[in-house]
C-alpha positions as a Markdown table, in Angstrom:
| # | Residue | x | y | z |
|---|---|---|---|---|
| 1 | Unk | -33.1 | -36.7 | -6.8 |
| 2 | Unk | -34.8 | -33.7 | -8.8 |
| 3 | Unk | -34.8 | -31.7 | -5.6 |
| 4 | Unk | -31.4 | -32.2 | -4.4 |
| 5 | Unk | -30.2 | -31.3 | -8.2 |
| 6 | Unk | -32.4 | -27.8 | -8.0 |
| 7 | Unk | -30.7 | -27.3 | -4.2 |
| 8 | Unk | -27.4 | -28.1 | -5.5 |
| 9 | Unk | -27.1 | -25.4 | -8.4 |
| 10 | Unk | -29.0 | -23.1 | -6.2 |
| 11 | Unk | -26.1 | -23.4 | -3.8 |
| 12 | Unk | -23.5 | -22.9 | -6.7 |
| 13 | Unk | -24.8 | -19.7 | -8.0 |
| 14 | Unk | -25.1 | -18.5 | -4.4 |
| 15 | Unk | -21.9 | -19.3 | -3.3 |
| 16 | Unk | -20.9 | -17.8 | -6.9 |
| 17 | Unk | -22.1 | -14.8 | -6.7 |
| 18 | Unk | -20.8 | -14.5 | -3.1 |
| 19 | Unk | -17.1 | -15.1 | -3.9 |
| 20 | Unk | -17.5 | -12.2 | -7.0 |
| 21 | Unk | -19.3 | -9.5 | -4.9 |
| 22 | Unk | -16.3 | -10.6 | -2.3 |
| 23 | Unk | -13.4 | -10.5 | -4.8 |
| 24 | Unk | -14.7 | -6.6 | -6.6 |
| 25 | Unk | -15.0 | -5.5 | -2.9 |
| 26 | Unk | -11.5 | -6.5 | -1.4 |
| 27 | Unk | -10.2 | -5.3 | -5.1 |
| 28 | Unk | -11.9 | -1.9 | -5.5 |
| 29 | Unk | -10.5 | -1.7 | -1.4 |
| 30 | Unk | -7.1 | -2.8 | -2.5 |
| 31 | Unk | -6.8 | -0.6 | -5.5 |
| 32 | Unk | -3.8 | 1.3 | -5.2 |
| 33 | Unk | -2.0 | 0.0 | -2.1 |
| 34 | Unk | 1.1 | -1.7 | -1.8 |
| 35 | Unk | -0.3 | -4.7 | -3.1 |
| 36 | Unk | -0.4 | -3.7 | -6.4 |
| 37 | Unk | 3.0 | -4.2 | -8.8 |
| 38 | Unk | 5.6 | -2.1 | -8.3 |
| 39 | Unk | 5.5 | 1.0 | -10.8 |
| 40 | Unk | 9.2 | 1.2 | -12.4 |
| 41 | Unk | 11.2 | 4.0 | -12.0 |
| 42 | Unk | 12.4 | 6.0 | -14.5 |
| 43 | Unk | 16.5 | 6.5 | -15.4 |
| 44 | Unk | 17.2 | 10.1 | -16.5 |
| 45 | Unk | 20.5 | 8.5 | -17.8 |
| 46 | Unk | 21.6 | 6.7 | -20.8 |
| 47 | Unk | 24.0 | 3.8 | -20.2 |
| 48 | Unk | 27.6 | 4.1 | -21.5 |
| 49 | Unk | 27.6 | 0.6 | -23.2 |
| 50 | Unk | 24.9 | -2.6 | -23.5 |
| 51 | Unk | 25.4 | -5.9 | -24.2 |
| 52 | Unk | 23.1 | -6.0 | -27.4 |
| 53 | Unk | 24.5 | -2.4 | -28.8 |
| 54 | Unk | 27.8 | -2.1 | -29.3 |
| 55 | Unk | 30.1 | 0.5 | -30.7 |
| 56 | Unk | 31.2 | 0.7 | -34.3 |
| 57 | Unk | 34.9 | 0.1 | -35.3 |
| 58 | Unk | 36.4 | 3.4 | -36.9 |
| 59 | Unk | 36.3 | 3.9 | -40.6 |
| 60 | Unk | 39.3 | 3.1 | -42.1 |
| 61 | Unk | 41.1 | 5.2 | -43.4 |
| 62 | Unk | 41.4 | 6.2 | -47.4 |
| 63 | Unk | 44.7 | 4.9 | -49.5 |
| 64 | Unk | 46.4 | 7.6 | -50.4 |
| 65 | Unk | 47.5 | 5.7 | -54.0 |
| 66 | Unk | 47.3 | 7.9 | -56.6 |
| 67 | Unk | 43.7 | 7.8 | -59.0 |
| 68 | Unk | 44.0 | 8.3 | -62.7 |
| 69 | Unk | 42.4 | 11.5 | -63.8 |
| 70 | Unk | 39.5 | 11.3 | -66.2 |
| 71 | Unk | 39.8 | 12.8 | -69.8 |
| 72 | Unk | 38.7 | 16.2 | -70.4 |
| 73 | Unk | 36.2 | 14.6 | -73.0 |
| 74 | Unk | 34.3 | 11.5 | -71.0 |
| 75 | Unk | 32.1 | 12.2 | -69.2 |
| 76 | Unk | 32.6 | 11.5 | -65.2 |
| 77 | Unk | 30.5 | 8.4 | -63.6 |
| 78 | Unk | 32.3 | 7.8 | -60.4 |
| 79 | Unk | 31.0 | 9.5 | -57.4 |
| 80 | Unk | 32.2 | 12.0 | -55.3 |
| 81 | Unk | 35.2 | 10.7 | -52.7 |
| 82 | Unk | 33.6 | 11.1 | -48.7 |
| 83 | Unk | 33.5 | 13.6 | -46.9 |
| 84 | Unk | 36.1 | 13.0 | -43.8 |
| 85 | Unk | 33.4 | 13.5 | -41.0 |
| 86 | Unk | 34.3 | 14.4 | -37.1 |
| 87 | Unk | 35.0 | 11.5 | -34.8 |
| 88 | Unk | 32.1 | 11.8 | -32.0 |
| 89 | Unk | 33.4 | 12.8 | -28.6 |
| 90 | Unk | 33.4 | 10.1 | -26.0 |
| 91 | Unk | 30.2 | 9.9 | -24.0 |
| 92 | Unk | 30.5 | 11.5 | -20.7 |
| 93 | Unk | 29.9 | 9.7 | -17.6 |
| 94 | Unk | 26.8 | 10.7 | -15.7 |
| 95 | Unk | 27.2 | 12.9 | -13.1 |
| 96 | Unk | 25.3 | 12.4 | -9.5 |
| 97 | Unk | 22.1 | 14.2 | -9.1 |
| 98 | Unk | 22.6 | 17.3 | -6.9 |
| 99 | Unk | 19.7 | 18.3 | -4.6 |
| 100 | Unk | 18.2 | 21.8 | -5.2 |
| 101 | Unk | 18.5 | 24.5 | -2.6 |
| 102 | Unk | 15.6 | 23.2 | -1.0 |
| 103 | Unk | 16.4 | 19.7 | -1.0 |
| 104 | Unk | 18.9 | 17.5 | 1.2 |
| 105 | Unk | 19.9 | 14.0 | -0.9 |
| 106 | Unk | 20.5 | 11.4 | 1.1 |
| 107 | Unk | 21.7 | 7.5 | 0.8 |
| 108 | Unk | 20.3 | 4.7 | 3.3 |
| 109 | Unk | 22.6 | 1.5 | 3.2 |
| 110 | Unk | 20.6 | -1.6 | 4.6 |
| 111 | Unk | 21.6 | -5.1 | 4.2 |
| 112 | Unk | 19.8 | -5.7 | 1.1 |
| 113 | Unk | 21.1 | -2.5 | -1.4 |
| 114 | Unk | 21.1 | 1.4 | -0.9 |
| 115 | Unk | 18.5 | 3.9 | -1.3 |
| 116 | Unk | 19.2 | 7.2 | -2.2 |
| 117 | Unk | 16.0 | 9.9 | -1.4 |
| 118 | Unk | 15.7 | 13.6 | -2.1 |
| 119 | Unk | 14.1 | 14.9 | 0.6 |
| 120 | Unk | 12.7 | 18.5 | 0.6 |
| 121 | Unk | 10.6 | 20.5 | 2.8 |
| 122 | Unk | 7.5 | 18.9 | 2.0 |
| 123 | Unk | 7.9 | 16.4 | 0.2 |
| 124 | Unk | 10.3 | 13.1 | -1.2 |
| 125 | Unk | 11.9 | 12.2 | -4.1 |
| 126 | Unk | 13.4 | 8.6 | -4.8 |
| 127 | Unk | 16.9 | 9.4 | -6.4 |
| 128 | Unk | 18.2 | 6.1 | -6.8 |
| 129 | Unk | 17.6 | 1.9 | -5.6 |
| 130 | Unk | 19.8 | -0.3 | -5.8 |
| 131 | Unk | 20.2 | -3.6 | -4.9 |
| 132 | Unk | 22.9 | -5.9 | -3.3 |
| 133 | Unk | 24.1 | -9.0 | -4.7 |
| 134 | Unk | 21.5 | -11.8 | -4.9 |
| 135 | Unk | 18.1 | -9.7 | -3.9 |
| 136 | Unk | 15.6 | -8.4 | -5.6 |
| 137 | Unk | 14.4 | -4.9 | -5.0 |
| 138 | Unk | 10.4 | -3.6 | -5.1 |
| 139 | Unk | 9.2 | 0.1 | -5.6 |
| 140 | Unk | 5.8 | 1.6 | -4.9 |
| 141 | Unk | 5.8 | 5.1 | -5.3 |
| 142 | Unk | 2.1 | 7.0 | -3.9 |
| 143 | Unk | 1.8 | 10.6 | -3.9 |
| 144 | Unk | 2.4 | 10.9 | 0.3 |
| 145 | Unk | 4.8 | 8.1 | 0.2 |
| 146 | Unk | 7.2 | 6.1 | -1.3 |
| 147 | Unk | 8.3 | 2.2 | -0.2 |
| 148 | Unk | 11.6 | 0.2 | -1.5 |
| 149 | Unk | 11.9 | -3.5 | -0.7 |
| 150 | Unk | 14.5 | -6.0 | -0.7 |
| 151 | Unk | 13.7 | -9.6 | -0.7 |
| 152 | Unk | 16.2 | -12.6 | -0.4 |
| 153 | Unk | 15.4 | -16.8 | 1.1 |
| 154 | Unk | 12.0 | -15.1 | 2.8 |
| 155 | Unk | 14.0 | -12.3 | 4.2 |
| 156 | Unk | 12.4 | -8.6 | 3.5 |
| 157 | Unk | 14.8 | -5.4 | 4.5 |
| 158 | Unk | 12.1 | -2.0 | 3.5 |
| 159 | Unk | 12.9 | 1.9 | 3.5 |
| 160 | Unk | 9.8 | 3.7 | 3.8 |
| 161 | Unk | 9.7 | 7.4 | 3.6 |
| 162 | Unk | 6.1 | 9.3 | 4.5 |
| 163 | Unk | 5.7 | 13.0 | 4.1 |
| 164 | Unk | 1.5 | 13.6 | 4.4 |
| 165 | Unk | 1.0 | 15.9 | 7.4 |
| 166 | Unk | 4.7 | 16.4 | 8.5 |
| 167 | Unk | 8.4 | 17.0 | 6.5 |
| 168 | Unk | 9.4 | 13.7 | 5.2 |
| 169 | Unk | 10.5 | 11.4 | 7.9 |
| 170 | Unk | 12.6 | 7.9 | 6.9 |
| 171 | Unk | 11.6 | 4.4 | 8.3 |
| 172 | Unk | 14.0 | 1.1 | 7.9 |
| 173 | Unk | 12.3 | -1.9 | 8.8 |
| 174 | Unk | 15.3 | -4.5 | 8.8 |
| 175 | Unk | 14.1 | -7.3 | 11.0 |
């Protein structure tokens, strides 16, 4: 009974140690692929209204009723009226990102959303993602290529653009 005890937790640690040397292998492998979470990308705009910050009302404006003036001899304690301040202009809309001289912007429609890629000379750019109705969109950006997916009921619609070795070239896997 001793014996089969000793064998038994022998085999545990074994088998142990086995599945960790496995697991930091296939992760240090893995590291940095396309099976790691999506990075976000970044807006360069601010949105023209939320649903948690909304704009304030305007001030209202001051009565214009008459306001005794104080004796020459007491001394005055009410504060100084407001100073009427500018209204802030209205917030202009963004404007669509123009491609430099050197780069060519271009949309890709698929069934799950649009992509929209700056691609220069030797390298890409991902402009803008967005998805359709119902799916759910995934980014990986690498620094020789970038991936966007769209997932819906098991379905996966992917724009890949490459650029290591050659001028970025566009792939639309949409099975």
């Amino acid at each position: 009974m001793r014996r089969g005890l000793v064998h038994a937790g022998a085999w545990t640690l074994a088998t142990g140690a086995a599945v960790t040397l496995s697991w930091w292998g296939v992760h240090t492998v893995m590291s940095g692929t396309a099976y790691d979470p999506p990075l976000a990308v970044p807006l360069t705009t601010q949105p023209l209204s939320s649903s948690t910050h909304r704009a304030l009302p305007p001030a209202p404006s001051p009565d214009p009723s008459p306001s005794p003036t104080p004796s020459p001899s007491a001394p005055s304690s009410s504060p100084a009226p407001p100073s009427a301040a500018k209204p802030s202009p209205p917030p202009t809309p963004p404007q669509p990102r123009q491609g430099t001289a050197n780069e060519d912007v271009k949309a890709y429609s698929v069934s799950g959303g649009r992509v929209v890629l700056g691609l220069g000379a030797t390298s890409a750019e991902l402009v803008s993602a967005t998805p359709s109705a119902g799916w759910r969109m995934q980014v990986w950006k690498q620094p020789y290529w970038i991936r966007v997916t769209f997932t819906r009921a098991g379905r996966e619609v992917s724009v890949f653009c490459t650029w290591h070795d050659h001028p970025p070239l566009v792939e639309i896997v949409d099975p």
